[in-house]
N, C-alpha and C positions, 0 to 999 in steps of 0.2 A: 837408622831407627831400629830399635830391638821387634824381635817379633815375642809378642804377647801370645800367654799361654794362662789359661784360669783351670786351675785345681777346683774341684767340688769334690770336697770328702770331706765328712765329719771326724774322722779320724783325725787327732789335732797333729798326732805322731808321723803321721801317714803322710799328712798332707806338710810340713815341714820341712820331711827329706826330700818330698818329691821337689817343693820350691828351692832345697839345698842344691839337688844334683842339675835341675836346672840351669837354675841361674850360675850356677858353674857354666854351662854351656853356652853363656851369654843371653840367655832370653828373659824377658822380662815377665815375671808370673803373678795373677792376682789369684787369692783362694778364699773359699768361700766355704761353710761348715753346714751348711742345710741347702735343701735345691732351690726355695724360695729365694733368698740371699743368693744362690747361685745362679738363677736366672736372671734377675736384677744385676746381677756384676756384667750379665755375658750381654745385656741390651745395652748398659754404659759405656763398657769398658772396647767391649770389640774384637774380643782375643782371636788371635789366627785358630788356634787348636783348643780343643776342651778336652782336658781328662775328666770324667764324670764316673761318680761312685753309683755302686744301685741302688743299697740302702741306707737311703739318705732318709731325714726328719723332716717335716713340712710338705715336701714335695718328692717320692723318689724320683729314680735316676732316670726310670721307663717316661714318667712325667715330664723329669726336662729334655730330655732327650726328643721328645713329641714337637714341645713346643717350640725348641730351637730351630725342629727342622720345618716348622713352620714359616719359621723368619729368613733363613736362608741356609746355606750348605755347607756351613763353618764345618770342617773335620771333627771328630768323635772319637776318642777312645774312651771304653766301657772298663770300671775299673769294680771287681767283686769279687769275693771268696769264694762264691758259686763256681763249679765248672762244668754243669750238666750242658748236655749240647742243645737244648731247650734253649737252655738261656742265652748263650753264642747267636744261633736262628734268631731268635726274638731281638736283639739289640741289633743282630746288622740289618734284619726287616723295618725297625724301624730308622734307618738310616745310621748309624755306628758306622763308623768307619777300621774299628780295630776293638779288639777285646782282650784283655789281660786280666787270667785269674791273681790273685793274691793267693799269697807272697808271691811276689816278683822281685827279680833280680835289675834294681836301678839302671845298670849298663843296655839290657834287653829292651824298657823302656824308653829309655833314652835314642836309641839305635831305631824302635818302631816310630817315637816321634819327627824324627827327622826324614823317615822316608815317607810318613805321610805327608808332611809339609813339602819335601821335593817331588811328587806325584801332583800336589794341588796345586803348585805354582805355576802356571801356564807358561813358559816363555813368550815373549814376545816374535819370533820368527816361528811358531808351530803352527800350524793350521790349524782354526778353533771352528770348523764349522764345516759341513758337508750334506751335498745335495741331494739327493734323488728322486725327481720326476715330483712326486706330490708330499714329499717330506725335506726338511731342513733341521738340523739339529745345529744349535751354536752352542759351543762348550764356555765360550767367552761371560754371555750371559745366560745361561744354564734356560734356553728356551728349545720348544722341539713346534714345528708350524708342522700342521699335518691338514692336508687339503686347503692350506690358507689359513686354517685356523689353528691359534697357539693353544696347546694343551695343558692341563693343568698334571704336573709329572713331576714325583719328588727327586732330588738330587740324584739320587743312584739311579733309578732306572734313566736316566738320562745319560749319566756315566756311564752305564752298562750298551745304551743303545748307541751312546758316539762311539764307543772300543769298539761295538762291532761293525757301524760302518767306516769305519775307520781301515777297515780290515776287509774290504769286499769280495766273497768267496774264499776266505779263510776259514776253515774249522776250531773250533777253540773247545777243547775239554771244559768240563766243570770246574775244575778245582785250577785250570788256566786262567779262567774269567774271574774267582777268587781274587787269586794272585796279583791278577792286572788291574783289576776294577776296585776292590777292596785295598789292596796296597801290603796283604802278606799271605803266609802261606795258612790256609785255613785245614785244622788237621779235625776232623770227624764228619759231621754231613752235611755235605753241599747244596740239600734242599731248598735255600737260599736263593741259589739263580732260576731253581727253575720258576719259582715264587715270581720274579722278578721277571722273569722271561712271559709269564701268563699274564703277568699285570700291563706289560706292555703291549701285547699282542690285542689284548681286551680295549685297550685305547686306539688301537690301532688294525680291527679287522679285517680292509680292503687295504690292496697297494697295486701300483704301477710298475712293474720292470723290477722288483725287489719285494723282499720278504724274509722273516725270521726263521730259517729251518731248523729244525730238530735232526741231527745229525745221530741216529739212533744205538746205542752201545758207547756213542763217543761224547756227543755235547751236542753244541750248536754253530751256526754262519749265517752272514748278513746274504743271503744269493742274490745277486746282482743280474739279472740277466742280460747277455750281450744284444 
């Protein structure tokens, strides 16, 4: 079975080439001209991946972007003319998975699509879940149990808190946790994880035997105590 991909651009031009260079690649693409139309294809149809435009008609892209991540943790690439670092922050804050200014080079996206789709695929022999004392994070079904009780935590900060315990007593820079969490390399400012590092922490202000450090001049780690 092909894995499905939904274009949301208004752009008729835009969105055309992207369904061209695609389905070269063998995927199957639905596309959709306004975010309303867009969000309606993406509850039908089920795509693995969304590229989604920002300024869209009916609904923009901040809009469906919201509401998808509502529904579950389908990957995201942000697709705009903008390239202020405003806008980057803001789209992977609300869950984006990758952001590409226009014009863009088909090949560049073609190449970020496929390694987000190789990052979201779990294999079946990896370990989707991890324990400690009064926390459990299962990557499987995107749940995190914290004293018994499951949290209510959007997809990335979830993905950001299994990388790090995944990692226990490892240091990971900012722009590491980017790279590993997000799925590329993020060039301007990283303000993003630490966003994401205080959302977590606020969910989570007591622990057992482990905790989120602030690794100071460098980033952050899971400390695991022995």
């Amino acid at each position: 079975m092909k894995t499905r991909i939904l274009v949301i651009d208004d752009d008729v031009h835009i969105s055309e080439l992207l369904k061209l260079y695609l389905e070269k690649e063998d995927y199957e693409v639905d596309v959709a001209h306004d975010g309303g139309e867009g969000l309606e294809k993406f509850k039908t149809r089920e795509p693995k991946l969304v590229l989604l435009d920002i300024m869209l008609p009916v609904m923009d892209g901040w809009q469906v972007c919201r509401e998808i991540r509502r529904i579950n943790n389908t990957p995201i690439i942000m697709l705009t003319a903008k390239g202020e670092t405003f806008d980057k922050v803001l789209g992977l804050e609300l869950g984006a998975d990758d952001y590409i200014v226009k014009p863009f080079e088909p090949k560049e996206l073609i190449a970020r699509v496929k390694a987000i789709l190789r990052r979201t695929t779990v294999s079946e022999d990896s370990v989707k879940q991890y324990s400690y004392n009064n926390l459990t994070v299962n990557i499987s079904d995107y749940t995190v149990v914290y004293y018994g009780k499951e949290l209510e935590m959007p997809p990335k900060e979830i993905e950001l808190l299994f990388f790090l315990a995944s990692h226990p007593n490892k240091v990971f820079t900012r722009e590491q946790l980017l790279e590993q969490v997000w799925g590329f390399e993020y060039f301007g400012d990283s303000r993003t994880v630490d966003v994401h590092i205080k959302r977590i922490r606020e969910k989570m202000p007591v622990s057992e035997g482990w905790s989120i450090k602030t690794v100071w001049g460098i980033g952050y780690k899971f400390e695991v105590k022995e």
